[in-house]
Backbone as CSV, one residue per row, in Angstrom:
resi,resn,N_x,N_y,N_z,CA_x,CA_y,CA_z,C_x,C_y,C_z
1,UNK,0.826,-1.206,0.000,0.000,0.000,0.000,0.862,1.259,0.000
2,UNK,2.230,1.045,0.295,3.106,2.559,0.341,3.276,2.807,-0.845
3,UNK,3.049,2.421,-1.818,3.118,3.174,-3.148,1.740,4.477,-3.546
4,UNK,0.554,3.919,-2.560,-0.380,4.742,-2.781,-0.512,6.180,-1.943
5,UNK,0.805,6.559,-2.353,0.662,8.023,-1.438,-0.100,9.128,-1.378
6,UNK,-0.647,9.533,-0.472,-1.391,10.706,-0.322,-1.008,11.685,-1.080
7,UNK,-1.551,12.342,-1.759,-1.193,13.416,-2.571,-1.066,14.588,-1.613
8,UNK,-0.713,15.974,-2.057,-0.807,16.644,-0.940,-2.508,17.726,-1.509
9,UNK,-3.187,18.569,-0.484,-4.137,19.230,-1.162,-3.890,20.224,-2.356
10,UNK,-4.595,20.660,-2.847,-4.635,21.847,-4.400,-5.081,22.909,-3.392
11,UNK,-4.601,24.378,-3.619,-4.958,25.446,-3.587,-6.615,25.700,-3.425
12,UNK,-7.543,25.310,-4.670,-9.067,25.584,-4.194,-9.690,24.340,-3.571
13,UNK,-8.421,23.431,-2.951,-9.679,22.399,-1.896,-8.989,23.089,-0.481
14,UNK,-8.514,24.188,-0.530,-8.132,24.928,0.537,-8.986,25.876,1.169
15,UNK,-9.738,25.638,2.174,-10.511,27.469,3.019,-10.072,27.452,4.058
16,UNK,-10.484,28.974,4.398,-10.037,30.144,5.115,-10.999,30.301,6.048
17,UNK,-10.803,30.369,7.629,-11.982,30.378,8.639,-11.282,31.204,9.594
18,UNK,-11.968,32.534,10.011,-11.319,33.508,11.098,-11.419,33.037,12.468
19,UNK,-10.441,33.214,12.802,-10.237,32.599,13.939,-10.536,33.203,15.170
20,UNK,-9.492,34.383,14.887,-9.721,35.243,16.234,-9.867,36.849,15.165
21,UNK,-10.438,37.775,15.441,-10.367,38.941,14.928,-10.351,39.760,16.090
22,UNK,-10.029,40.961,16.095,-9.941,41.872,17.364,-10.073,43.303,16.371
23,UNK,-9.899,44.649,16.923,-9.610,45.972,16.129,-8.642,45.972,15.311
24,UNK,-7.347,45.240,15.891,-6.083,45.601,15.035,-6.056,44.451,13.657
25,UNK,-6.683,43.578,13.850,-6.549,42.568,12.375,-7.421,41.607,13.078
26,UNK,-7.407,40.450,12.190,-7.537,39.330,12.237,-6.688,37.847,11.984
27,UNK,-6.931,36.651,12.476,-6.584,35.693,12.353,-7.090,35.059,11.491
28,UNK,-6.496,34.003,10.221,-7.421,32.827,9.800,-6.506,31.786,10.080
29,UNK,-7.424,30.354,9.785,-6.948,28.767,9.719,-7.046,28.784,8.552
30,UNK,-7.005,27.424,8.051,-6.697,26.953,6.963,-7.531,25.409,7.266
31,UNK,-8.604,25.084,6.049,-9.338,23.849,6.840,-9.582,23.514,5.196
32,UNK,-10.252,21.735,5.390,-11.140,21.776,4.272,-12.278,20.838,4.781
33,UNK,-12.760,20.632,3.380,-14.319,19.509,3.916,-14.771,18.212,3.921
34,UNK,-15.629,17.879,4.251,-15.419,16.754,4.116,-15.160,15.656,2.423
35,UNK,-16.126,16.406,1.733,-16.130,16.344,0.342,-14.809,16.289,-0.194
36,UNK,-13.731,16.698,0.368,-12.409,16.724,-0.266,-12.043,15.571,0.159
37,UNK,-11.766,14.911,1.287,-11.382,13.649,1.904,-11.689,12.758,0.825
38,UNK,-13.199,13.068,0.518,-14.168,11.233,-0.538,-13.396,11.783,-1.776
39,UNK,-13.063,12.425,-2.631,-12.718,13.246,-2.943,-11.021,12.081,-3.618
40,UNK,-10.163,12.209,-2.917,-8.704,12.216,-2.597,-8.709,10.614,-2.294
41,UNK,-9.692,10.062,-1.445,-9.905,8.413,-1.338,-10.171,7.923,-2.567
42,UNK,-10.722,8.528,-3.128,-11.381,7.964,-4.363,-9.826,7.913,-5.519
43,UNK,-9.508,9.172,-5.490,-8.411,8.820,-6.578,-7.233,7.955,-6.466
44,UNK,-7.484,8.067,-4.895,-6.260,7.228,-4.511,-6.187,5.680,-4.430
45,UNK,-7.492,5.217,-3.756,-7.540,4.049,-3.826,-8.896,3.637,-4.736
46,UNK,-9.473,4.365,-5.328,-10.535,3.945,-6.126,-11.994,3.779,-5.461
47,UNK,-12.793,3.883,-6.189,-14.530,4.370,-5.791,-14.605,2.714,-4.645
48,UNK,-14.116,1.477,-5.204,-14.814,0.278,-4.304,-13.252,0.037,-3.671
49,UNK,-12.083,0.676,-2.996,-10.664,0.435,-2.610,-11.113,1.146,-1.449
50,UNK,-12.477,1.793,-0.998,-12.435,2.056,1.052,-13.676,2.416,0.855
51,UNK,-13.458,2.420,2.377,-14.909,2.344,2.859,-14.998,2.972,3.823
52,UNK,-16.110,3.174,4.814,-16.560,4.257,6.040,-17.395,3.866,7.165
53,UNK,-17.664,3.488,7.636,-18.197,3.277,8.979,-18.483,4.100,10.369
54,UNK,-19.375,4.241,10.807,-19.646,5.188,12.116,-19.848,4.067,12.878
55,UNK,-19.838,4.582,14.695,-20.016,3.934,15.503,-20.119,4.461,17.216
56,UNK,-21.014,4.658,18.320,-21.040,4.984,18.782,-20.641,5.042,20.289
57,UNK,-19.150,5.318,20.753,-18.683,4.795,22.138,-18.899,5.861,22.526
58,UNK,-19.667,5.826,24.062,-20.295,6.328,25.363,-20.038,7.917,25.217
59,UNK,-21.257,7.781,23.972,-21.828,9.315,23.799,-20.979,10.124,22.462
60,UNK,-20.013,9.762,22.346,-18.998,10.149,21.176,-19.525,9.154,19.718
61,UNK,-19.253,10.187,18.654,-18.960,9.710,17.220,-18.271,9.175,17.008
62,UNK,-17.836,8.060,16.359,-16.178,7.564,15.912,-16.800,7.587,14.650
63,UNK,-15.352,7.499,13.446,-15.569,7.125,12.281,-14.289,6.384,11.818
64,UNK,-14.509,5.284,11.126,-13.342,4.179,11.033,-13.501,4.016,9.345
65,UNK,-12.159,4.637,8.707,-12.222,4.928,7.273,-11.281,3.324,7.226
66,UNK,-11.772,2.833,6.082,-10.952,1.484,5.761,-10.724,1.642,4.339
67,UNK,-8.915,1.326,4.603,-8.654,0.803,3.058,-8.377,-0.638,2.426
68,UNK,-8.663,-0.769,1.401,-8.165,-2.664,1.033,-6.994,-2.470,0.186
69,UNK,-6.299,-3.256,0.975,-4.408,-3.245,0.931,-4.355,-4.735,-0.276
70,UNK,-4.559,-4.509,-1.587,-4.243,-5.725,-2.451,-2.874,-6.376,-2.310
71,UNK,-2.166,-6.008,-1.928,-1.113,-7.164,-1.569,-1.587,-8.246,-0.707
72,UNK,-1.912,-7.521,0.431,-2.177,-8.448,1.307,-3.698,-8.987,1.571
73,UNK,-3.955,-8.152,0.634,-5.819,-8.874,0.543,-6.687,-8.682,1.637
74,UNK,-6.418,-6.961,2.445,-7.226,-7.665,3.507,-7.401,-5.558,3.441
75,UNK,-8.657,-5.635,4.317,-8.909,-4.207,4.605,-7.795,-3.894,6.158
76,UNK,-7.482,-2.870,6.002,-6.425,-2.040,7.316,-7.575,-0.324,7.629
77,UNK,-7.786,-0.516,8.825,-8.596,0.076,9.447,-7.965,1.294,10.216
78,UNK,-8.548,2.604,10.149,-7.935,3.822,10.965,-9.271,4.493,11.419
79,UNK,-9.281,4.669,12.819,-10.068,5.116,13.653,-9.859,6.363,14.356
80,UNK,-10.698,7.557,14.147,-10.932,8.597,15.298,-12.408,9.203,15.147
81,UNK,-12.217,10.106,16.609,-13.692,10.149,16.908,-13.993,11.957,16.739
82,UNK,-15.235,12.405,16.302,-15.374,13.428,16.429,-16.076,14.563,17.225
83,UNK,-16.117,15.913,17.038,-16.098,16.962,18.038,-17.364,17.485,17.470
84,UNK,-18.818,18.076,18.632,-19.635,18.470,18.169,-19.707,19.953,17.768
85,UNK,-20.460,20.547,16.555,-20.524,21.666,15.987,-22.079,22.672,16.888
86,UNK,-22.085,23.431,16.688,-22.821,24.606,16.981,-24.206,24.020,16.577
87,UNK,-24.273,23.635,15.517,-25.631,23.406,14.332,-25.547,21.694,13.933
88,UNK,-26.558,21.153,13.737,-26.699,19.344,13.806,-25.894,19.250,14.120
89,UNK,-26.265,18.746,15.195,-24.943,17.907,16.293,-24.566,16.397,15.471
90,UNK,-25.319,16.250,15.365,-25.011,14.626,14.789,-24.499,14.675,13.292
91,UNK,-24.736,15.744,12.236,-23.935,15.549,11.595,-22.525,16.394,11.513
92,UNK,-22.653,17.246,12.114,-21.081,17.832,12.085,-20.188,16.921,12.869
93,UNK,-20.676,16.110,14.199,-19.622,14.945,14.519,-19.836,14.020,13.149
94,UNK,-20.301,13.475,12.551,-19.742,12.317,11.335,-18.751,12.843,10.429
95,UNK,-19.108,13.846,10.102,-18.337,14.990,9.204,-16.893,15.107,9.752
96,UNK,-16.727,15.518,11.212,-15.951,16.040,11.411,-14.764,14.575,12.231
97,UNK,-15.763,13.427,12.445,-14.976,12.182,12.929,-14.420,11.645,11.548
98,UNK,-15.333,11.550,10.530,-14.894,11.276,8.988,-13.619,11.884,8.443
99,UNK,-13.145,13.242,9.013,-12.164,14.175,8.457,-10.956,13.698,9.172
100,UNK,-11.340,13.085,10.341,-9.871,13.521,11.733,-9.724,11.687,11.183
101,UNK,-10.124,10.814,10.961,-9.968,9.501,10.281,-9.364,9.548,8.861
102,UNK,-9.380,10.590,8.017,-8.689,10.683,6.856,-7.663,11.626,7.304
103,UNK,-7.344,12.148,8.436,-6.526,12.921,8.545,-5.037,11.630,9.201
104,UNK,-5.865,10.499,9.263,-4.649,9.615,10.752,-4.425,8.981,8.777
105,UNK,-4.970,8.612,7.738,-4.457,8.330,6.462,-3.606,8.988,5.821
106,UNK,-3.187,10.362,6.255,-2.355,11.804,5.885,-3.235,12.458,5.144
107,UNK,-4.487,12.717,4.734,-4.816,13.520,3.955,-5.277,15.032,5.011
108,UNK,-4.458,15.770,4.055,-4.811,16.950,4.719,-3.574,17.554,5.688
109,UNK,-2.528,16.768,6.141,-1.707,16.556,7.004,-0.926,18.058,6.731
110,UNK,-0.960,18.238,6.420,0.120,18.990,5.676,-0.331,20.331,6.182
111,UNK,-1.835,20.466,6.712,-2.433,21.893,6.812,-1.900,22.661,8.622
112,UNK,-1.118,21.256,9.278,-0.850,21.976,10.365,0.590,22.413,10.213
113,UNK,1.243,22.299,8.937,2.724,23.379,8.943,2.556,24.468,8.243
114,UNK,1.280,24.969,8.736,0.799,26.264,7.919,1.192,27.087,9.456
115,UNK,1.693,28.386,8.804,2.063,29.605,9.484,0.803,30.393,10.090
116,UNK,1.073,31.301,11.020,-0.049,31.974,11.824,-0.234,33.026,10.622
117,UNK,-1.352,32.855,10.274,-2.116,33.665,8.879,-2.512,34.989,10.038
118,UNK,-1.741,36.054,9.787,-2.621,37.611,10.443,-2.890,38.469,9.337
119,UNK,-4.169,39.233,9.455,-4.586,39.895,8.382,-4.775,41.693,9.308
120,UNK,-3.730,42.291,9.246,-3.702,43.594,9.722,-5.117,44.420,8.878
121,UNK,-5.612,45.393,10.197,-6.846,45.888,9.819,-7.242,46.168,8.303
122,UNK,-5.834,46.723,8.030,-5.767,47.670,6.940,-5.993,47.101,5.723
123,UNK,-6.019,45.888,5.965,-6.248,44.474,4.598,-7.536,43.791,4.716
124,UNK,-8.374,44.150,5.781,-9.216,43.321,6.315,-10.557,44.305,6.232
125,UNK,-11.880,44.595,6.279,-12.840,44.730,6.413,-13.188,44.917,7.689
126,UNK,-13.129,45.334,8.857,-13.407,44.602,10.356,-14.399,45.720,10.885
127,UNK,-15.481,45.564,11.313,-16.689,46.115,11.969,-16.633,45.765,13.277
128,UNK,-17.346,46.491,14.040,-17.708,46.202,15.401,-18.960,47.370,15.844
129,UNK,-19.579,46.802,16.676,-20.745,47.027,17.175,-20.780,46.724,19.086
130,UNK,-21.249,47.872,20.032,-21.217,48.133,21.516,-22.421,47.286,21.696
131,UNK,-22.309,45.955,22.903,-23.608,45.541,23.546,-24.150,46.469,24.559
132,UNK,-24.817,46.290,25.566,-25.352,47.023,26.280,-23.879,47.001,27.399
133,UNK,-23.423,46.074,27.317,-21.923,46.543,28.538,-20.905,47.563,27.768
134,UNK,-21.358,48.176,26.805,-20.453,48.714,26.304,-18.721,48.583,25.188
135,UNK,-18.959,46.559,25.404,-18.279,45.901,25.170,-17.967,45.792,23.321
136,UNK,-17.192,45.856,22.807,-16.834,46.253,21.307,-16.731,44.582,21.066
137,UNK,-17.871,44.135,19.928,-17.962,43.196,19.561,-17.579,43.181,17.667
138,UNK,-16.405,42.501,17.473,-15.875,42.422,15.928,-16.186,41.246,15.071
139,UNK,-16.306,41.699,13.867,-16.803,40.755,12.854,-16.183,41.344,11.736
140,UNK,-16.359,40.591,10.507,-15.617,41.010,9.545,-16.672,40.073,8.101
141,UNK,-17.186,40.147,7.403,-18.017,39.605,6.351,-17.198,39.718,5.225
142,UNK,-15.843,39.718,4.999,-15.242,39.212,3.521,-14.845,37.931,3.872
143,UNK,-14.856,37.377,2.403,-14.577,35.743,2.943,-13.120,35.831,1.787
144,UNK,-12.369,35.161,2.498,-10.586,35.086,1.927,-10.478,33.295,1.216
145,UNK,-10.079,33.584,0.343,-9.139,32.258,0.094,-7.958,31.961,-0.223
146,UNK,-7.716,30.685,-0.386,-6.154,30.479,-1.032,-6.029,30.335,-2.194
147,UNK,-5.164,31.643,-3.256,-4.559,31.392,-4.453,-3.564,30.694,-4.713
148,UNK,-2.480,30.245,-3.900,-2.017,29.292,-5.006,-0.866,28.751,-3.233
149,UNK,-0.480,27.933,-3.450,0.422,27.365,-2.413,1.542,26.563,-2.469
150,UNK,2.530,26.296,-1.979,3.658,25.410,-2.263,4.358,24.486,-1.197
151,UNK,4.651,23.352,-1.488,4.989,22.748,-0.318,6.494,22.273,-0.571
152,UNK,7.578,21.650,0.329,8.463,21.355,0.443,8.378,19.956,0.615
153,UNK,9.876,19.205,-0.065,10.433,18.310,0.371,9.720,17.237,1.382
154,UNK,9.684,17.779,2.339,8.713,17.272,3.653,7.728,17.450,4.074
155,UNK,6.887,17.662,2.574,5.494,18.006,2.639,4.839,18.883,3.338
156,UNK,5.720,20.137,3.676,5.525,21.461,4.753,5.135,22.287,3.633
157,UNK,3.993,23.289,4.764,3.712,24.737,3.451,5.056,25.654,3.349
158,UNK,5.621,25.907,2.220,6.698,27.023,2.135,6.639,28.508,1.727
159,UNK,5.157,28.428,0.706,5.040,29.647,0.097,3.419,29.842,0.285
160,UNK,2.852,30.646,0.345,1.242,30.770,0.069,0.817,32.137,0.068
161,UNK,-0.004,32.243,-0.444,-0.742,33.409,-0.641,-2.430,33.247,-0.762
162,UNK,-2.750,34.541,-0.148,-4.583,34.698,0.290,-4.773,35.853,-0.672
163,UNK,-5.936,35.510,-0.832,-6.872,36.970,-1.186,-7.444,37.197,-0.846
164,UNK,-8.459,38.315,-0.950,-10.007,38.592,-0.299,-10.885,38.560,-1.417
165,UNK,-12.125,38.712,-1.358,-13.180,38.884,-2.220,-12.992,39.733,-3.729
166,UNK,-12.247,40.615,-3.564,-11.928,41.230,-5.115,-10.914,40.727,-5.440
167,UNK,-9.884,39.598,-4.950,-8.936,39.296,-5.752,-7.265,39.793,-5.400
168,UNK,-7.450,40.870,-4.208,-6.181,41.424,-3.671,-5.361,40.710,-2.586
169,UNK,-4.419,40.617,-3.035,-3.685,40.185,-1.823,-3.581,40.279,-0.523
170,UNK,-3.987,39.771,0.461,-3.881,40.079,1.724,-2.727,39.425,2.974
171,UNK,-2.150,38.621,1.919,-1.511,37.826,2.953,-0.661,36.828,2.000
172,UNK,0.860,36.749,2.499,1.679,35.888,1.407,3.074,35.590,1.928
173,UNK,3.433,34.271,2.045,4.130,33.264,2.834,5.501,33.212,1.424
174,UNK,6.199,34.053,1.399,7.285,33.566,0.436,8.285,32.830,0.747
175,UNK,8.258,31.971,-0.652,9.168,30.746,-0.210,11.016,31.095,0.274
176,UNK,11.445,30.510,1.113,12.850,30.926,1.427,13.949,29.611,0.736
177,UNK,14.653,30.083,-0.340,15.845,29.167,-0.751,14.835,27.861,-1.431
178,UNK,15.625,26.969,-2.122,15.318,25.888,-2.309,14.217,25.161,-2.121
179,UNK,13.911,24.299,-2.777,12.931,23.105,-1.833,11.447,23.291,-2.045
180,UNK,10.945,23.515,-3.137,9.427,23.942,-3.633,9.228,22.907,-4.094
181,UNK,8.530,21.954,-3.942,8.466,20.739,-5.275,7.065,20.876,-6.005
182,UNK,5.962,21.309,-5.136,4.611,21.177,-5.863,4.113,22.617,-5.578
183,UNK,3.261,23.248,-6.519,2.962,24.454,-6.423,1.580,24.520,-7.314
184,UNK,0.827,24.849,-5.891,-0.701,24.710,-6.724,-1.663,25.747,-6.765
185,UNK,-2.295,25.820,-7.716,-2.572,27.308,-8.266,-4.149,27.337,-7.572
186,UNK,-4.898,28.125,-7.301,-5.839,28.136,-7.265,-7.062,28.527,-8.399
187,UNK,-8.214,27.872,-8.631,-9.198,28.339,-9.624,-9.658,29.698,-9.504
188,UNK,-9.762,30.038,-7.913,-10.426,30.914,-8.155,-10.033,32.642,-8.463
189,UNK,-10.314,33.760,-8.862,-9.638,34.553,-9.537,-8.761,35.906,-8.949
190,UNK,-7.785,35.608,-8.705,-6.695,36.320,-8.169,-6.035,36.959,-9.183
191,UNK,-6.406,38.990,-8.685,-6.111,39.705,-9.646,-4.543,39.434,-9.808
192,UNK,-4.395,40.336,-10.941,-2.877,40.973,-11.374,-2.379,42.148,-10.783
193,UNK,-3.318,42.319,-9.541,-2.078,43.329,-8.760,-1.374,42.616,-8.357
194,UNK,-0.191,43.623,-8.252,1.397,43.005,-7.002,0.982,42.622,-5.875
195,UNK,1.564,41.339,-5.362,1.305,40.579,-4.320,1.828,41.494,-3.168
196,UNK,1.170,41.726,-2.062,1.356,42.499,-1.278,1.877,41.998,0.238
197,UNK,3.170,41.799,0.793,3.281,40.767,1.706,2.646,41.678,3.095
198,UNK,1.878,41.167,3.645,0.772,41.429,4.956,2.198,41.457,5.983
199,UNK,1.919,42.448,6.652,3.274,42.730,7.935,2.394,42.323,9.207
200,UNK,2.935,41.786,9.909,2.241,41.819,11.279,1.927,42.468,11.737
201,UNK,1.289,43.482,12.861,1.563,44.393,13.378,2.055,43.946,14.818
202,UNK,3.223,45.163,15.458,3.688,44.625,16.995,2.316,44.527,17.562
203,UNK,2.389,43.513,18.858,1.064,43.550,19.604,1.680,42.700,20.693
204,UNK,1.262,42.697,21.616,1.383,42.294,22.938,0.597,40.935,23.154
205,UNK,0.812,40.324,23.997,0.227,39.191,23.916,-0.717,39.065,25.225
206,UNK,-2.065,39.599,24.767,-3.081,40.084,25.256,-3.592,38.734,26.602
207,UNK,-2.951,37.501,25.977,-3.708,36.460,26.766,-2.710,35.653,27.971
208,UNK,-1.652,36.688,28.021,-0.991,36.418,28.846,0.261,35.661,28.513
209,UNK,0.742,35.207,29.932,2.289,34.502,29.538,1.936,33.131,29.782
210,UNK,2.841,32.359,29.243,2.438,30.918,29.082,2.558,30.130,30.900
211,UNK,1.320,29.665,30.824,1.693,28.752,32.279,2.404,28.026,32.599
212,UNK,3.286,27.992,33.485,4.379,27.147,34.075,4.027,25.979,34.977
213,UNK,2.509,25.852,35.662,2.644,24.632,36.340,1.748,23.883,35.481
214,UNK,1.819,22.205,36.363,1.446,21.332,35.499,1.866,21.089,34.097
215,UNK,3.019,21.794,33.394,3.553,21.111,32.436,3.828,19.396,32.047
216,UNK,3.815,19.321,31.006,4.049,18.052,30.367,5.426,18.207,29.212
217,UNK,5.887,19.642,29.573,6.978,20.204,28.725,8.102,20.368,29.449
218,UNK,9.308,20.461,29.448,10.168,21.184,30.358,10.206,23.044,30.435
219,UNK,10.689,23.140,31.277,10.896,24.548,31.651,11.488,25.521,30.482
220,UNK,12.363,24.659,29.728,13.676,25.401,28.575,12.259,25.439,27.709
221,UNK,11.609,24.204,27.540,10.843,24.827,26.281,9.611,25.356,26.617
222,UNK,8.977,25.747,27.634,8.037,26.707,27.725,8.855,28.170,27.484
223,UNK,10.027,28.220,27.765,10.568,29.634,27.954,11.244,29.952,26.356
224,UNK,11.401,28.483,25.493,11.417,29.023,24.094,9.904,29.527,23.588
225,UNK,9.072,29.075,23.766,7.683,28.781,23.798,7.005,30.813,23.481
226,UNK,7.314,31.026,24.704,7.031,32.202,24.773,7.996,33.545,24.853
227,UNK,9.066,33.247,24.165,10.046,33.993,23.552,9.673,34.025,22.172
228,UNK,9.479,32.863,21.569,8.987,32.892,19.855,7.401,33.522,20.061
229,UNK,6.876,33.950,21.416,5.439,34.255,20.725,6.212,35.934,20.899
230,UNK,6.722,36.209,22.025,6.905,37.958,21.798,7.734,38.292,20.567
231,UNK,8.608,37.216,20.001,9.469,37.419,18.956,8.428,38.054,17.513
232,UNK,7.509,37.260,17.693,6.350,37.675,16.101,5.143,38.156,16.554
233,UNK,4.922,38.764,17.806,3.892,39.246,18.267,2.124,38.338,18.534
234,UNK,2.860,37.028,18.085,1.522,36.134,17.901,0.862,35.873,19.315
235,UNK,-0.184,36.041,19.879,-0.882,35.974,21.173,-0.873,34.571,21.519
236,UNK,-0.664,34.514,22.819,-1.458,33.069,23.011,-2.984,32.722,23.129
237,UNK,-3.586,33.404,23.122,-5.264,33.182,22.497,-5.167,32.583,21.283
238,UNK,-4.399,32.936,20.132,-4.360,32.964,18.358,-4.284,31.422,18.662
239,UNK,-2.750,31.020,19.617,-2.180,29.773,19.573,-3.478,28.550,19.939
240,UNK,-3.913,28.713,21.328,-5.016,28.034,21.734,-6.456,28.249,20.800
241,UNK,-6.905,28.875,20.243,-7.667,28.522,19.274,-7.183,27.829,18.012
242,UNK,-6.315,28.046,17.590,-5.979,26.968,16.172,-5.926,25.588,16.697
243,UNK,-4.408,25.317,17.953,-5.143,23.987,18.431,-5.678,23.543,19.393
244,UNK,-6.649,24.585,19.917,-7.931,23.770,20.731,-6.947,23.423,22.217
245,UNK,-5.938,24.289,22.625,-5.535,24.047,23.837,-6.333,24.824,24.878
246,UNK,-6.132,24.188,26.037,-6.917,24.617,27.453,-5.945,24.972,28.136
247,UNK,-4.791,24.175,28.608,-3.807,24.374,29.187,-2.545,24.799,28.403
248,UNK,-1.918,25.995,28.359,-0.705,26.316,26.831,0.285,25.235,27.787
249,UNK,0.307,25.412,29.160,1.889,24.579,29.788,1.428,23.318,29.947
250,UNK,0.387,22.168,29.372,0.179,21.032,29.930,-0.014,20.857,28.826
251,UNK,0.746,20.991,27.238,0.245,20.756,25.773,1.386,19.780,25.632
252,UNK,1.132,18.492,24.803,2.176,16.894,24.908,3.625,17.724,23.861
253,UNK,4.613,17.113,23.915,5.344,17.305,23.336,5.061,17.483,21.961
254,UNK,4.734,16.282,21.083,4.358,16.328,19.766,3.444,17.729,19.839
255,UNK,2.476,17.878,20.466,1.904,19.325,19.786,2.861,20.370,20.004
256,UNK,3.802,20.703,21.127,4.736,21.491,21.128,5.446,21.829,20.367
257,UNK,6.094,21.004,19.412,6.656,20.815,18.698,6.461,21.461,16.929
258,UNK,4.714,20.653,17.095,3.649,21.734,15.549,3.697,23.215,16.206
259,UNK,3.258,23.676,17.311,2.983,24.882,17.884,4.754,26.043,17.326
260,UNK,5.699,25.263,18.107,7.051,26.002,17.750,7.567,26.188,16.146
261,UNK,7.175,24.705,15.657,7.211,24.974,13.755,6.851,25.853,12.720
262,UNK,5.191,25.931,13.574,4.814,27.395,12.699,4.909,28.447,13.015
263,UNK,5.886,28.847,14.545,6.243,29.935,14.639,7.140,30.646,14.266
264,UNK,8.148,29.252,14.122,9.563,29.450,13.531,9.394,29.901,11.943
265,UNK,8.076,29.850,11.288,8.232,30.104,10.409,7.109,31.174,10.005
266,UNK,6.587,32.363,10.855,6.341,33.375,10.918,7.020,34.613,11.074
267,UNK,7.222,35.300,10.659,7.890,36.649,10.498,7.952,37.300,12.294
268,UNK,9.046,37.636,12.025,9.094,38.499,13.725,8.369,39.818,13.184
269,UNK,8.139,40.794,14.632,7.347,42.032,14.549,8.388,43.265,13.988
270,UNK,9.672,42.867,14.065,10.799,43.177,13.801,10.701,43.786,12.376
271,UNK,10.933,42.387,11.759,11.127,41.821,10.180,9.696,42.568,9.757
272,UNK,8.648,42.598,10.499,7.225,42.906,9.425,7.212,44.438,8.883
């Protein structure tokens, strides 16, 4: 079956979801759907080469994507379970247990060596509106995508670029030295203005300093941890919403590790 490698994604099976927005800019992720997964199974191993299954342990979704391994003649099974959405509960967990099961196959893998996407006001659309506490509530109604993207050697993002709704650049990851192998364009229509590289803006890191007890990290690397966040101005709010941390000092090594990667490869406040 190792000959049937995951391809990596195309540019328009790529979207854009804000993460955090505040006055001074906004945040996006980088996600796709489920439709892309059936999508990518299909070419890879063919319309009757897998299959899908749900199943229900104590209150949770699972979804167990199977492929049939012709060498060995037998189906090989990958299991995870999913997280409920805002709106149908029951189908955004299948959806979303279906995705994190093609994600343990590698598809998609590739979307967590994506860089902290910031979209400074000045590129962004951003509204806000006072509740009765007086409290400044932000939103932003342009929807961004990805024009075209590039990955490395080790299947990492190296280069990328966003647009907004007319086609302008808002945001763009240039590649450094060597090592581009696939470079995928997007369909959808990204003017012929000059690509405009999005600067960070300095900002403080509103959500505080990283917690020191109860680690599952050592001390050296919480204190790289939050040296690389004042280094590029990236908050730790930004960090804990992309991956869904509760505790920043009780996060396992392996996520430590994605967390420091894409910082290392964000621009300091310096450089912006």
């Amino acid at each position: 079956m190792e000959q049937n490698l995951i391809r990596l994604l195309k540019a328009d099976e790529i979207e854009c979801r804000v993460s955090v927005i505040k006055e001074s800019g906004l945040s996006l992720l980088l996600y796709k759907d489920a439709r892309v997964d059936q999508k990518i199974l299909d070419e890879t191993f063919g319309i009757f080469g897998w299959k899908r299954s749900h199943q229900s342990i104590e209150g949770n979704l699972y979804c167990t994507v199977e492929i049939f391994d012709k060498e060995k003649e037998e189906w090989v099974a990958k299991q995870d379970v999913g997280t409920t959405g805002y709106a149908e509960k029951e189908k955004s967990q299948a959806s979303d247990s279906f995705k994190r099961a093609g994600f343990n196959w590698g598809i998609g893998r590739e979307l967590y060596t994506a860089p902290f996407i910031w979209i400074p006001a000045g590129k962004a659309s951003i509204m806000y509106k006072e509740d009765q506490n007086k409290v400044k509530r932000f939103s932003c109604n342009e929807r961004f995508s990805v024009s075209s993207i590039q990955y490395n050697d080790d299947r990492e993002i190296c280069a990328l670029v966003i647009v907004n709704d007319s086609g302008h650049t808002v945001y763009e990851l240039e590649e450094k030295g060597a090592g581009a192998t696939i470079a995928c364009k997007g369909t959808g229509g990204a003017s012929g203005n000059k690509a405009e590289t999005a600067k960070k803006p300095a900002q403080k890191n509103t959500a505080g300093k990283v917690q020191k007890d109860s680690a599952s990290i050592s001390k050296e690397q919480i204190d790289s941890l939050q040296a690389e966040l004042d280094r590029t101005g990236v908050t730790m709010e930004t960090v804990q919403s992309r991956y869904q941390i509760k505790e920043p000092g009780a996060m396992s090594a392996e996520l430590y590790g994605r967390v420091m990667s894409a910082l290392k490869r964000t621009k300091s406040t310096e450089a912006a």
